[in-house]
RODO-2510 file (C-alpha; in nm, 4 decimals, decimal comma):
residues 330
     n   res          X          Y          Z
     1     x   -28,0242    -2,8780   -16,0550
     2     x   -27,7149    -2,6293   -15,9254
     3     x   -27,8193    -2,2720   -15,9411
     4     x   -27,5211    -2,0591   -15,8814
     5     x   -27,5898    -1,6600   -15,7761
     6     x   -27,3223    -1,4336   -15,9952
     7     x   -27,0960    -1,4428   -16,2095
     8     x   -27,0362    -1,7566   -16,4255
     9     x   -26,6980    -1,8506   -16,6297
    10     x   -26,7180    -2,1838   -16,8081
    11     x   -26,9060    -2,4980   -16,6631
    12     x   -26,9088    -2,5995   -16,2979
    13     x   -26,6007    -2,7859   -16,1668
    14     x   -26,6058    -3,1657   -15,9527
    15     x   -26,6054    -3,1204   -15,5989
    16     x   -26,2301    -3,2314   -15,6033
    17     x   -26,1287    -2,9011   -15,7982
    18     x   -26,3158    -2,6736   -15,5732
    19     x   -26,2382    -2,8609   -15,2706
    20     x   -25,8685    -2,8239   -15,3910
    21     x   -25,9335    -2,4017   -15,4816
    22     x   -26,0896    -2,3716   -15,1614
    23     x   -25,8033    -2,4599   -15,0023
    24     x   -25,5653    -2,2663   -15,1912
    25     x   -25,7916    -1,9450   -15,0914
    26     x   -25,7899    -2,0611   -14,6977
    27     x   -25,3749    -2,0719   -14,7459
    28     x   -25,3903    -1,7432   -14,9212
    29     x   -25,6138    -1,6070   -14,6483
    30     x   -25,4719    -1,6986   -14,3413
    31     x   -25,1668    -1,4975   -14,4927
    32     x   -25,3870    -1,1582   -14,5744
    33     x   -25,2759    -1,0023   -14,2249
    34     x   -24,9019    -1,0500   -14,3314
    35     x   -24,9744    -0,9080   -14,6706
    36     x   -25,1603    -0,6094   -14,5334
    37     x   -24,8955    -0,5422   -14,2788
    38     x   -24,6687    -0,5784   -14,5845
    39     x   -24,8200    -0,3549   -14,7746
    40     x   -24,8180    -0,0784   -14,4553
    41     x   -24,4531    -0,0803   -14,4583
    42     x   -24,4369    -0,0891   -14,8171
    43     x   -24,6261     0,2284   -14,8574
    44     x   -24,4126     0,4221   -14,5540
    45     x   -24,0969     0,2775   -14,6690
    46     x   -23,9063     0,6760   -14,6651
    47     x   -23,6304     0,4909   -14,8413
    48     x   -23,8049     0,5327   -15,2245
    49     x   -24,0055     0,8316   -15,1666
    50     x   -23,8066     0,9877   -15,4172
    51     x   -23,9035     0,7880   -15,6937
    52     x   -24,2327     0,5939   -15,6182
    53     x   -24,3823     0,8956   -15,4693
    54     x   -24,5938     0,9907   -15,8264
    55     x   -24,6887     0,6377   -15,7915
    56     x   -25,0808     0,6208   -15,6636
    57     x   -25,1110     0,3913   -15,3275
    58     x   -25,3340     0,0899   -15,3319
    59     x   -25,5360     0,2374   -15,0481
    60     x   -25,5774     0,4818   -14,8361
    61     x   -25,2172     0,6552   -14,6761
    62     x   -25,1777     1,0216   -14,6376
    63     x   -24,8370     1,1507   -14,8564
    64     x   -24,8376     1,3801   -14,5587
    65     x   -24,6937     1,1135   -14,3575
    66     x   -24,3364     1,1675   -14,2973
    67     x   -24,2238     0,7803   -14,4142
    68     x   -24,4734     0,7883   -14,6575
    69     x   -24,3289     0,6555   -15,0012
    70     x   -24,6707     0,6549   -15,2233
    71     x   -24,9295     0,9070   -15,3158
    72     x   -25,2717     0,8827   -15,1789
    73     x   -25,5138     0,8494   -15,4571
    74     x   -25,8063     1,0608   -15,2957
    75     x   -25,4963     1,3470   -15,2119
    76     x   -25,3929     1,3429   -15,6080
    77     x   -25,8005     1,3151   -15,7380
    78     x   -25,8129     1,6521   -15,5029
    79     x   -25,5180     1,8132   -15,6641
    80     x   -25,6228     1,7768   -15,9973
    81     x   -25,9531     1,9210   -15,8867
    82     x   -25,8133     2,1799   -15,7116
    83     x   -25,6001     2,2928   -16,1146
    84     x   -25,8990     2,1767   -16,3199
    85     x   -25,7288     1,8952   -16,4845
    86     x   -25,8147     1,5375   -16,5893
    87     x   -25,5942     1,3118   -16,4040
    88     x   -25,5558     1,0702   -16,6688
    89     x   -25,3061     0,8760   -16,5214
    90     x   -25,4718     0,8124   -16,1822
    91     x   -25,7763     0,7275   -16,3407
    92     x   -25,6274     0,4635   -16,5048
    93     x   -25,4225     0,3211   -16,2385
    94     x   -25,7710     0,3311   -16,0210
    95     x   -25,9256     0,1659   -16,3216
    96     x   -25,6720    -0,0963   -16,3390
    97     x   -25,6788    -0,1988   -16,0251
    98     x   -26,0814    -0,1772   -16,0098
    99     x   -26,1229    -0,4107   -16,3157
   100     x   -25,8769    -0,6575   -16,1545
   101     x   -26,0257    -0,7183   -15,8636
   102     x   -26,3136    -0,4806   -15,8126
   103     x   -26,2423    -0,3358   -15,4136
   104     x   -25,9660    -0,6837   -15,3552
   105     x   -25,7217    -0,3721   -15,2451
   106     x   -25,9533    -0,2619   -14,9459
   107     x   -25,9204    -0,5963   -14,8252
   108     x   -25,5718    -0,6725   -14,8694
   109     x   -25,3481    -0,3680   -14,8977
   110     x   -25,5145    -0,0709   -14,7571
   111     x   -25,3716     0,0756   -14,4670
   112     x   -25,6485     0,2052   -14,3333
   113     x   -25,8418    -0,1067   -14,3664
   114     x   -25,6108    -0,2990   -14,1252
   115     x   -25,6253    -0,0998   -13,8496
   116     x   -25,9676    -0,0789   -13,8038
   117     x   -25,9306    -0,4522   -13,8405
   118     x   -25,7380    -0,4032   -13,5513
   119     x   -25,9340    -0,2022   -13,3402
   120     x   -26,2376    -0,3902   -13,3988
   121     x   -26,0545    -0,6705   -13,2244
   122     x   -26,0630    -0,5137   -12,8511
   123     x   -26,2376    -0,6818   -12,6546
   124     x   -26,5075    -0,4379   -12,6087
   125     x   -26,9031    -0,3739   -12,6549
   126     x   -26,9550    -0,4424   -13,0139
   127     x   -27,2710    -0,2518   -13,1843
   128     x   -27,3590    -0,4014   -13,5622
   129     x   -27,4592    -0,1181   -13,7840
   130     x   -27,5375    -0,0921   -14,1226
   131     x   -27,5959     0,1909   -14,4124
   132     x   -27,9047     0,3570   -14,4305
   133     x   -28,0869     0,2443   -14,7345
   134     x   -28,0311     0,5525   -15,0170
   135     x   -28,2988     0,7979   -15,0216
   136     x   -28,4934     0,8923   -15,3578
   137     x   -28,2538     1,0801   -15,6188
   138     x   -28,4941     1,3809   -15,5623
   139     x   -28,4403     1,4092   -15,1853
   140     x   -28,0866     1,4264   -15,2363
   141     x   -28,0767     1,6439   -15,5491
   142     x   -28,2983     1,8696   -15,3185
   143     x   -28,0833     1,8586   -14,9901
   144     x   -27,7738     1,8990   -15,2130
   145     x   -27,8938     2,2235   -15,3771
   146     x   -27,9901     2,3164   -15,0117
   147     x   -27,6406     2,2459   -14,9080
   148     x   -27,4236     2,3690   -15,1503
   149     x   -27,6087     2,6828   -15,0932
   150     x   -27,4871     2,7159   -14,7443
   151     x   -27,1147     2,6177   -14,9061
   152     x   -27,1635     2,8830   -15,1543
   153     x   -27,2825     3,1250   -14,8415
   154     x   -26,9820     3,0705   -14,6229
   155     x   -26,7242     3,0758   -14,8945
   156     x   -26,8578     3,4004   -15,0067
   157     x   -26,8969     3,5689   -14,6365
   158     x   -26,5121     3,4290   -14,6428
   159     x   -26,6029     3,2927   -14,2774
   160     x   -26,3108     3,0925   -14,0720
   161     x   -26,2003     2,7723   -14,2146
   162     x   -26,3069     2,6028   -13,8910
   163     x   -26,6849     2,7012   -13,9346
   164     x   -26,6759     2,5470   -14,2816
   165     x   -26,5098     2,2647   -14,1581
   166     x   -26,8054     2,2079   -13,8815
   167     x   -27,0843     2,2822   -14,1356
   168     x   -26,9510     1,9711   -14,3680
   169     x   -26,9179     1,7297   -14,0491
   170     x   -27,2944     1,8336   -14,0006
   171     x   -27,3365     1,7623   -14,3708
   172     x   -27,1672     1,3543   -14,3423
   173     x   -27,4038     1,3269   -14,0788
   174     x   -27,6628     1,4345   -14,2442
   175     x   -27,6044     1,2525   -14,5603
   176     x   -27,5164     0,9392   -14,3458
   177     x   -27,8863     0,9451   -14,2081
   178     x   -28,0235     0,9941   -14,5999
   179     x   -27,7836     0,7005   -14,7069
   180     x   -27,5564     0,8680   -14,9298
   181     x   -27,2407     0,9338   -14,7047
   182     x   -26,9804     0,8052   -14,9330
   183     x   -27,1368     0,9791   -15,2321
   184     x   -27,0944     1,2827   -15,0116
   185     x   -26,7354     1,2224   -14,9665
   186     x   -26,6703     1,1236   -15,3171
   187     x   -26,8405     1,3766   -15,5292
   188     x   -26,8657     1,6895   -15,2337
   189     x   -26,5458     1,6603   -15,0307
   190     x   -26,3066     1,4668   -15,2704
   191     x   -26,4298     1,6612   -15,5894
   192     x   -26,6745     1,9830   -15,5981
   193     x   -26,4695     2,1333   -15,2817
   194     x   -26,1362     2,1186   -15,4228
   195     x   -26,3108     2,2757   -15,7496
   196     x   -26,4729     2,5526   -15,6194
   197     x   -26,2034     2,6634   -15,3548
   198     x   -25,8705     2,5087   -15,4518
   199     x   -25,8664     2,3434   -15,1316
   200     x   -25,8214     1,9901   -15,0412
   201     x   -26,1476     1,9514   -14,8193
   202     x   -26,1355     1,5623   -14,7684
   203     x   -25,7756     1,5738   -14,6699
   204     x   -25,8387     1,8152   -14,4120
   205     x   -26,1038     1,5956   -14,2634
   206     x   -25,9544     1,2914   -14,3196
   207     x   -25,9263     1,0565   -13,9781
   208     x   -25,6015     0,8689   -14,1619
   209     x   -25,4351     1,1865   -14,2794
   210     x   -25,4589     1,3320   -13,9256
   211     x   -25,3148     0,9849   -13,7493
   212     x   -25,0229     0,9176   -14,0299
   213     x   -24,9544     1,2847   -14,1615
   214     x   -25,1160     1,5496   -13,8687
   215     x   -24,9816     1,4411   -13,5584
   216     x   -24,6331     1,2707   -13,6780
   217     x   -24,5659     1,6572   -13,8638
   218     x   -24,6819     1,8510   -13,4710
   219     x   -24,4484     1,5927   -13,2972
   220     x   -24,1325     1,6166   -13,5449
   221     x   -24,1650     1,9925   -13,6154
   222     x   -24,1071     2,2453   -13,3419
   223     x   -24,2496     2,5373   -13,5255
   224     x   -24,5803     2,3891   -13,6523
   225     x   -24,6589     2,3172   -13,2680
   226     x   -24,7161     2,7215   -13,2161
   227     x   -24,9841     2,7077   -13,5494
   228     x   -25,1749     2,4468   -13,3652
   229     x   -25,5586     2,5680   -13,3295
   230     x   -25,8932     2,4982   -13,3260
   231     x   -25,9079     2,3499   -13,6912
   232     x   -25,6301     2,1091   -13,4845
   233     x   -25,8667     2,0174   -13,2349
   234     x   -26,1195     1,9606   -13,4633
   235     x   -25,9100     1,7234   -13,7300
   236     x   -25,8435     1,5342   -13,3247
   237     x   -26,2086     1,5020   -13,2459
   238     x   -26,2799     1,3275   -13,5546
   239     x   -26,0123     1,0904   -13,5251
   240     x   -26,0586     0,9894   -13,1850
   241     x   -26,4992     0,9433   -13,2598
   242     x   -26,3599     0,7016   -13,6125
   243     x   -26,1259     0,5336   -13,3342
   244     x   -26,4269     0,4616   -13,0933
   245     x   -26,6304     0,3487   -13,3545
   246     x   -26,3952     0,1438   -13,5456
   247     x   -26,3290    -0,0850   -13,2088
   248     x   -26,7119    -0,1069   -13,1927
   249     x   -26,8355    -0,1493   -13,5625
   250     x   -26,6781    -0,3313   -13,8251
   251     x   -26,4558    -0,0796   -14,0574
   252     x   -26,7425     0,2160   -14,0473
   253     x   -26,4688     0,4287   -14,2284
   254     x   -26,5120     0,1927   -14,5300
   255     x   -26,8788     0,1484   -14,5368
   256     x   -26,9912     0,5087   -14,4429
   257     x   -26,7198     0,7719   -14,5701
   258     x   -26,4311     0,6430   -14,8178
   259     x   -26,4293     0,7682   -15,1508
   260     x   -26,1340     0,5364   -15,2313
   261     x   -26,4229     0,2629   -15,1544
   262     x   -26,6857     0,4557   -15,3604
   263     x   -26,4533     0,4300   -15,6581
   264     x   -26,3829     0,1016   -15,6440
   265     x   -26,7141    -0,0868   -15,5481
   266     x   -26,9054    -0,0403   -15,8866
   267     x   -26,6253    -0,3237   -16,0410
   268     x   -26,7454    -0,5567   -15,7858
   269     x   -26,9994    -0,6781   -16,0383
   270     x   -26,7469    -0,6653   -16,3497
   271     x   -26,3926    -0,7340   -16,2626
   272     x   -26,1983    -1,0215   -16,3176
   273     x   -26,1889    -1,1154   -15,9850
   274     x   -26,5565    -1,2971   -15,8497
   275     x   -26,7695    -1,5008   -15,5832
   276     x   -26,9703    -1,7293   -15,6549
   277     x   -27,2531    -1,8627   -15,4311
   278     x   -27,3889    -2,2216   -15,4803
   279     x   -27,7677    -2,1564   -15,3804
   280     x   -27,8702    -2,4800   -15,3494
   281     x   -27,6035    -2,6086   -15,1008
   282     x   -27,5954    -2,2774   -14,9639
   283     x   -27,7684    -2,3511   -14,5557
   284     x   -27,8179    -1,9756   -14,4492
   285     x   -27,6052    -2,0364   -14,1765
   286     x   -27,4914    -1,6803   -14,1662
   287     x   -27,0913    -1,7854   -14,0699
   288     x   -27,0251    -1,5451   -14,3708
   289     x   -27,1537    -1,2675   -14,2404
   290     x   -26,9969    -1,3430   -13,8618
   291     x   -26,6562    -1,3417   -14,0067
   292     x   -26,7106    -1,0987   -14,3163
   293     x   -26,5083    -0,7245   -14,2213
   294     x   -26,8043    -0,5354   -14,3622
   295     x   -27,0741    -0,7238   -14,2175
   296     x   -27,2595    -0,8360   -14,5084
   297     x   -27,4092    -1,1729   -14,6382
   298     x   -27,2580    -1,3003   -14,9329
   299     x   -27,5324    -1,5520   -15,0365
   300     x   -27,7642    -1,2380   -15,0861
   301     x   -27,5520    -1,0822   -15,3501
   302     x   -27,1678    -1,1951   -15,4374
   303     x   -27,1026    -0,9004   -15,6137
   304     x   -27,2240    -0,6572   -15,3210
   305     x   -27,0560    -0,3310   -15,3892
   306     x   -26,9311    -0,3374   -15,0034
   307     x   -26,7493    -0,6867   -15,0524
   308     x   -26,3734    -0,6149   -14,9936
   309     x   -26,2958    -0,9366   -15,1406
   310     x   -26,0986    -1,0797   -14,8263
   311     x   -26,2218    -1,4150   -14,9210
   312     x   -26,2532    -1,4755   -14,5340
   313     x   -26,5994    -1,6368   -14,6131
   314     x   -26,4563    -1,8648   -14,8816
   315     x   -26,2760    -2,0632   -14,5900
   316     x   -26,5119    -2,0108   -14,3536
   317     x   -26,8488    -2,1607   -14,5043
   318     x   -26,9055    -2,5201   -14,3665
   319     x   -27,1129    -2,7051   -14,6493
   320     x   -26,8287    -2,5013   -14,9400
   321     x   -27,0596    -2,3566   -15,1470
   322     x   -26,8548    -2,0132   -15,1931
   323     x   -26,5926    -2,0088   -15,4562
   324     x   -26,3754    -1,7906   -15,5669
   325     x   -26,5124    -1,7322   -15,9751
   326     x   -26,3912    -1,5354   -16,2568
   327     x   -26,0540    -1,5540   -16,4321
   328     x   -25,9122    -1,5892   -16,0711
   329     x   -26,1122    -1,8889   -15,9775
   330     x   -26,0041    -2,0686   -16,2771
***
């Protein structure tokens, strides 16, 4: 008897079908550097700035980049938080895309994404970390009343932006070692900052909006070069630690802070787009999870909220008993 973990649509195929999928995936994969790097330009093309600019990026870019020709989705959720509005459209384009292919655009045509891809390819120490199991919804509601205190504290004592700035790096980290780091940066950074103070909190802290839009603005503009100070510095420091650890652990800024990510990973388990694990056939050879950009094991759970969807592992398993499923997989 075949026992296939996740999602099911219609009977099982013959061996020649899959074999023949399979190797329409590997094709497809072997390309998804190309497609990435494709998806870089088209997202800093300048050229059509001035009419696909509204237009949400599939991933994360900073619209403060000088070529950049696309919104950034996490920028526009802030503005809208920052007015008090519903950003109908943006939801739905995030939407879209989520029910598609739950997080397929991490993998494929996020920015970000492929160049800690990149990094992670030096040919240095390498140190495997994973998430922090969540801790119990009461330890967090706790710490987050605790928290937003001290927000409240230093808003109202209308301290320098800089201290603020410190006091939520303290609170990733802190968050980070209760398991909830993304949550942190979805709902505190991305959304209740930009309520309370009008202020775009996770763009100021952002890693990729200090490499595509900080830097690029200091070098081409003369007069922004005398405003430089510590909030600067700061923006730097967190850049360069993401850099370090991106050529060490496999795409941290995915699995520990992006809200982009956050948004997208609940779909894993309904979109249209699936992996399916043969369990039987399945050898635990771990070759997935050697290959797999976010370091997980797709035999445990094919519709693990980290899985970018590469399909790297699809190609990759030696007895083929990962397939791509859904309407995708046929």
């Amino acid at each position: 008897m075949i026992v296939v973990h996740g999602p099911r649509v219609g009977p099982l195929e013959s061996d020649a079908n899959v074999t023949e999928k399979r190797g329409l995936w590997s094709r497809l994969w072997a390309s998804r550097p190309w497609v990435q790097l494709g998806f870089l330009v088209l997202t800093n093309s300048w050229f059509t700035r001035n009419t696909t600019l509204a237009i949400p990026c599939p991933g994360l870019n900073c619209y403060a980049c000088p070529l950049a020709s696309m919104a950034c989705p996490i920028g526009s959720l802030q503005h809208f938080a920052g007015i008090r509005q519903m950003p109908t459209y943006l939801l739905g384009v995030l939407g879209l895309i989520g029910a598609l292919g739950g997080r397929v655009a991490c993998g494929w045509s996020c920015p970000f994404g492929w160049l800690q891809e990149q990094l992670f390819k030096l040919p240095v120490r390498k140190w495997m970390a994973r998430p922090r199991q969540r801790a119990a919804w009461w330890v967090l509601l706790l710490v987050s009343l605790a928290f937003g205190a001290g927000v409240w504290g230093m808003v109202a004592a209308s301290l320098p932006g800089v201290v603020l700035a410190l006091y939520l790096v303290a609170g990733f980290g802190l968050y980070a070692w209760l398991g909830a780091s993304r949550v942190f940066a979805l709902l505190g950074l991305a959304l209740l900052m930009p309520f309370f103070t009008q202020e775009p909190w996770f763009s100021k802290l952002c890693p990729a909006g200090m490499l595509e839009g900080g830097i690029p603005q200091v070098l081409l503009d003369v007069d922004l070069r005398a405003l430089i100070g510590p909030f600067f510095w700061l923006k730097l420091a967190i850049l360069v630690v993401f850099a370090a650890w991106m050529a060490v652990t496999r795409r941290p800024f995915c699995r520990w802070v992006c809200p982009l990510g956050a948004i997208w990973s609940p779909f894993n388990r309904y979109s249209t787009l699936q992996l399916c694990v043969d369990q039987d056939a399945c050898i635990r050879c771990n070759r997935c999870q050697k290959v797999c950009p976010v370091d997980i094991r797709i035999y445990e759970d094919p519709s693990d909220p980290a899985c970018v969807r590469c399909m790297q592992c699809v190609d990759e398993c030696p007895v083929s008993c990962i397939r791509v499923g859904g309407v995708w997989g046929g």
